[in-house]
NUDO-63634 format. One line per 2 residues: number of its first residue (from 1); their letters; for each residue y, z, x of N, C-alpha, C, O. Coordinates in steps of 0.001 Angstrom, whole numbers, plus 500000, padded with zeros to 6 digits. Layout:
<pts>
NUM	a	Y Z X Y Z X Y Z X Y Z X | ...
</pts>
This chain:
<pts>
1	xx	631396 641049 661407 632070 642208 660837 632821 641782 659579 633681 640901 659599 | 632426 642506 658392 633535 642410 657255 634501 643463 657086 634313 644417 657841
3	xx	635431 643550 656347 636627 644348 656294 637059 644239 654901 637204 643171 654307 | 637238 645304 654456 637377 645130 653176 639514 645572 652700 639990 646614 653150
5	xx	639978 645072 652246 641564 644787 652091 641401 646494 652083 641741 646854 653210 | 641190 647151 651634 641332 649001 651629 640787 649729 653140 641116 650732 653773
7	xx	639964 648838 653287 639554 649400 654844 640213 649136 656238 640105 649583 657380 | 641046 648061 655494 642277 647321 656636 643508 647617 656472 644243 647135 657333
9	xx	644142 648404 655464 644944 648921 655080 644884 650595 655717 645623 651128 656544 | 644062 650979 655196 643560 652457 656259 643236 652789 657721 643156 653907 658229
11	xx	643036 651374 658394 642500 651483 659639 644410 651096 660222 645006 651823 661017 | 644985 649909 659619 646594 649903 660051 647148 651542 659685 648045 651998 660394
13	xx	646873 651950 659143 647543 653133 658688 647161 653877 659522 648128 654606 659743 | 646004 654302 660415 645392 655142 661329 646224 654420 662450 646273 655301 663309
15	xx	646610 653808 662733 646554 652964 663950 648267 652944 664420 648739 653015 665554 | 648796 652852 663420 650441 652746 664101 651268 653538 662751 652421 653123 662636
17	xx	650789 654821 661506 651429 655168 660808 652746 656009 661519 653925 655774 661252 | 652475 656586 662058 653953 657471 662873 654461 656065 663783 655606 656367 664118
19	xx	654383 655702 663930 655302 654334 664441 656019 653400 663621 657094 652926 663987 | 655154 652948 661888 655777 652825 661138 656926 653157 660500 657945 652496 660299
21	xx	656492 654796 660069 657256 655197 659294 658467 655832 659760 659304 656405 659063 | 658471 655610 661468 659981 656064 661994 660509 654873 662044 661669 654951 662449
23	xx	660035 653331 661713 660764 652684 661692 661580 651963 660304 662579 651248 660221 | 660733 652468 659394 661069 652287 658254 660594 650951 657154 659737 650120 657456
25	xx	660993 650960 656465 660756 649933 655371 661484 648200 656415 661007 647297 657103 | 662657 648571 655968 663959 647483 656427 663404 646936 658247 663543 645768 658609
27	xx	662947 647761 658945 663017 646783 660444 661424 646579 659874 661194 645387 659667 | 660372 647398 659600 659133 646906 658962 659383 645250 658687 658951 644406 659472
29	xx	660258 644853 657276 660344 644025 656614 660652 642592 657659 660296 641433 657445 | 661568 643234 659038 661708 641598 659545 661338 641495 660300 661530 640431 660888
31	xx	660428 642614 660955 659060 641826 661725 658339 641084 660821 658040 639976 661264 | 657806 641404 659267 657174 640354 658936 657620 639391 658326 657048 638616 657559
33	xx	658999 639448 658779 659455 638266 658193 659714 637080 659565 659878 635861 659507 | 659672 637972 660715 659155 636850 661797 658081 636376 662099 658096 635307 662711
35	xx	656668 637071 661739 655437 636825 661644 655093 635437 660715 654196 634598 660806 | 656245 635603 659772 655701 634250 659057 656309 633462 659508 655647 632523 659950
37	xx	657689 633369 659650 658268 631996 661013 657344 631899 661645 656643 630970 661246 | 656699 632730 663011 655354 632288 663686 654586 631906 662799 654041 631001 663432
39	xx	654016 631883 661620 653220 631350 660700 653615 630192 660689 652707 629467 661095 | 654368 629719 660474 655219 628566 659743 655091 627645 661033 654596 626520 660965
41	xx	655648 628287 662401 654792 627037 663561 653902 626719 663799 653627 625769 664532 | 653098 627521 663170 651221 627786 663786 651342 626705 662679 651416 625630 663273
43	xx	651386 626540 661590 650884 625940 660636 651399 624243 660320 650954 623406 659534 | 652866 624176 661610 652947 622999 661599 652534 622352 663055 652577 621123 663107
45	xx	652126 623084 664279 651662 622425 665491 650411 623219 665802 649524 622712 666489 | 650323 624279 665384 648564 625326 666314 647305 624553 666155 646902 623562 665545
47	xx	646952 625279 666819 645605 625277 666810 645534 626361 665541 646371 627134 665075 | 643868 626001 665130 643298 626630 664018 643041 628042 664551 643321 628942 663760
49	xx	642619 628357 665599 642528 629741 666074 644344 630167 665996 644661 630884 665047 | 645167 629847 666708 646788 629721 666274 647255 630212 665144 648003 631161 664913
51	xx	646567 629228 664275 646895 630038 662528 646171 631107 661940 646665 631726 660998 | 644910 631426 662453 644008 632033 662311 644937 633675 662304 645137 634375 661311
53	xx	645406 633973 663821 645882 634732 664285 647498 635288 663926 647959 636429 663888 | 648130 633931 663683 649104 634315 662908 649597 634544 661431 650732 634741 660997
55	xx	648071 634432 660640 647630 634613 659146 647035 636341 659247 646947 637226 658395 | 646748 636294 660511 646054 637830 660345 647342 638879 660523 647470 640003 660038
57	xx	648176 638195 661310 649491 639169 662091 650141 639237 660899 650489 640413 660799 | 650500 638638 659942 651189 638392 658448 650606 639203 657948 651234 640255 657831
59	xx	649287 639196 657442 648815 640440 656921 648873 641844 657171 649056 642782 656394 | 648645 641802 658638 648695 643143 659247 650454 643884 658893 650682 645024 658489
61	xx	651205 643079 659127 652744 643523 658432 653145 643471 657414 654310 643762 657142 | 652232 643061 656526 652574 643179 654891 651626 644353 654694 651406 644840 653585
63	xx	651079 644780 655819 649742 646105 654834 650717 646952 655916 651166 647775 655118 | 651058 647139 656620 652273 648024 657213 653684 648447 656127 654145 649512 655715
65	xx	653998 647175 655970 654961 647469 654696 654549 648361 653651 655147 649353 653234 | 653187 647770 653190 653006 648878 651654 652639 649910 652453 653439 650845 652423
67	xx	651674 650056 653174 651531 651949 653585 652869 652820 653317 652901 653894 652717 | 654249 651958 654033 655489 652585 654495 655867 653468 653020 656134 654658 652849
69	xx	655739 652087 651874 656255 652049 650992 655305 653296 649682 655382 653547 648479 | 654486 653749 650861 653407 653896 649968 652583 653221 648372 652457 653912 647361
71	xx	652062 651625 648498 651600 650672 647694 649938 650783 648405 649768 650785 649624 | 648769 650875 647374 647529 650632 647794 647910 649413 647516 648825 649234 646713
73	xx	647256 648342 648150 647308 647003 647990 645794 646368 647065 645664 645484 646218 | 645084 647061 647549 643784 646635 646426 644132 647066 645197 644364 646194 644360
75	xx	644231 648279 644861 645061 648630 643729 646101 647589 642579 646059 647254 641395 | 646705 647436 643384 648315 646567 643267 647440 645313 642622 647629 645056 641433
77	xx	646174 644272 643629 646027 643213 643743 644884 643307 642109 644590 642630 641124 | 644622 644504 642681 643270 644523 640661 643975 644483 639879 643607 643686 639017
79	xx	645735 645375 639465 646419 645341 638599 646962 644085 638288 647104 643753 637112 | 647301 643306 639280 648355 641841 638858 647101 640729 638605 647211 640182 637508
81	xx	646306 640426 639144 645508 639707 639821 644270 639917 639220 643908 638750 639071 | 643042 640863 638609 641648 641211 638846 641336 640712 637380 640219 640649 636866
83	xx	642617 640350 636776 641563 639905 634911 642066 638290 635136 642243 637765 634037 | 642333 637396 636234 642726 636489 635922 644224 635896 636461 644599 636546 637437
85	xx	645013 635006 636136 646199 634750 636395 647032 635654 635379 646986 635849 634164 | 647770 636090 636375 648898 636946 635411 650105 636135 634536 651133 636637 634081
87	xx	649639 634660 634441 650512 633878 633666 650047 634087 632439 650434 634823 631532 | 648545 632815 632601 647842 632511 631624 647005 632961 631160 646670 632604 630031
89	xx	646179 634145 631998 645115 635026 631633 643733 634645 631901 642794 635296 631443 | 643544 633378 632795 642139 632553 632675 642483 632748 634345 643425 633011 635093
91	xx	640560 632324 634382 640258 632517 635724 640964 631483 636622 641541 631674 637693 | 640756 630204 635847 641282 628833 636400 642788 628870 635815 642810 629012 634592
93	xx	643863 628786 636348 644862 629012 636348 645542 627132 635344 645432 625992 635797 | 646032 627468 634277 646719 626904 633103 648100 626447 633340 648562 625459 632769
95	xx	648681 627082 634082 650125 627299 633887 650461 626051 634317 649799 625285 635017 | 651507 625912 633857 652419 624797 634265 653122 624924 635213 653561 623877 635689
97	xx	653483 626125 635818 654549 626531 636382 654089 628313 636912 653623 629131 636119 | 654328 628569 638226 654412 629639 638850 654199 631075 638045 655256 631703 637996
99	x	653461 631518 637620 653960 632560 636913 654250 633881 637098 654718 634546 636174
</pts>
């Protein structure tokens, strides 16, 4: 099965939007901000299925967040992201530094 970042964004949105959006942006935000602590163990003791699962749970609460916030995320990711690095402008990234 593939999934495309708009089709996983719409299917979270089918799936828990009235659960979201009574909870809001702010308690949204620190579930996924515990998802990545669980990230952050998976990634220093898991198993690869471990991180697997807690890379997907990260996602799944950052595409919860933008629905809330109303953000398409493919959208968002073609605008910053789809001509290149938004530093340097090249595919292979130049920068010296974060941009």
């Amino acid at each position: 099965m593939s999934i495309s970042l708009q089709d996983f964004q719409r299917r979270i949105d089918r799936m828990y939007s009235d659960k979201d959006r009574e909870r809001g942006s702010a308690a949204t935000f620190l579930w996924l901000s515990e998802e990545v602590g669980e990230l952050a163990g998976a990634l220093r003791e898991g198993t690869h299925d471990e991180k697997a699962g807690e890379f997907a749970d990260v996602l799944a609460w950052l595409v919860t967040l933008a629905n809330i916030e109303g953000v398409d995320l493919t959208r968002a990711v073609e605008a910053k992201y789809g001509r290149g690095c938004p530093g340097c402008g090249l595919e292979i990234c130049v920068c010296n530094e974060k941009p």
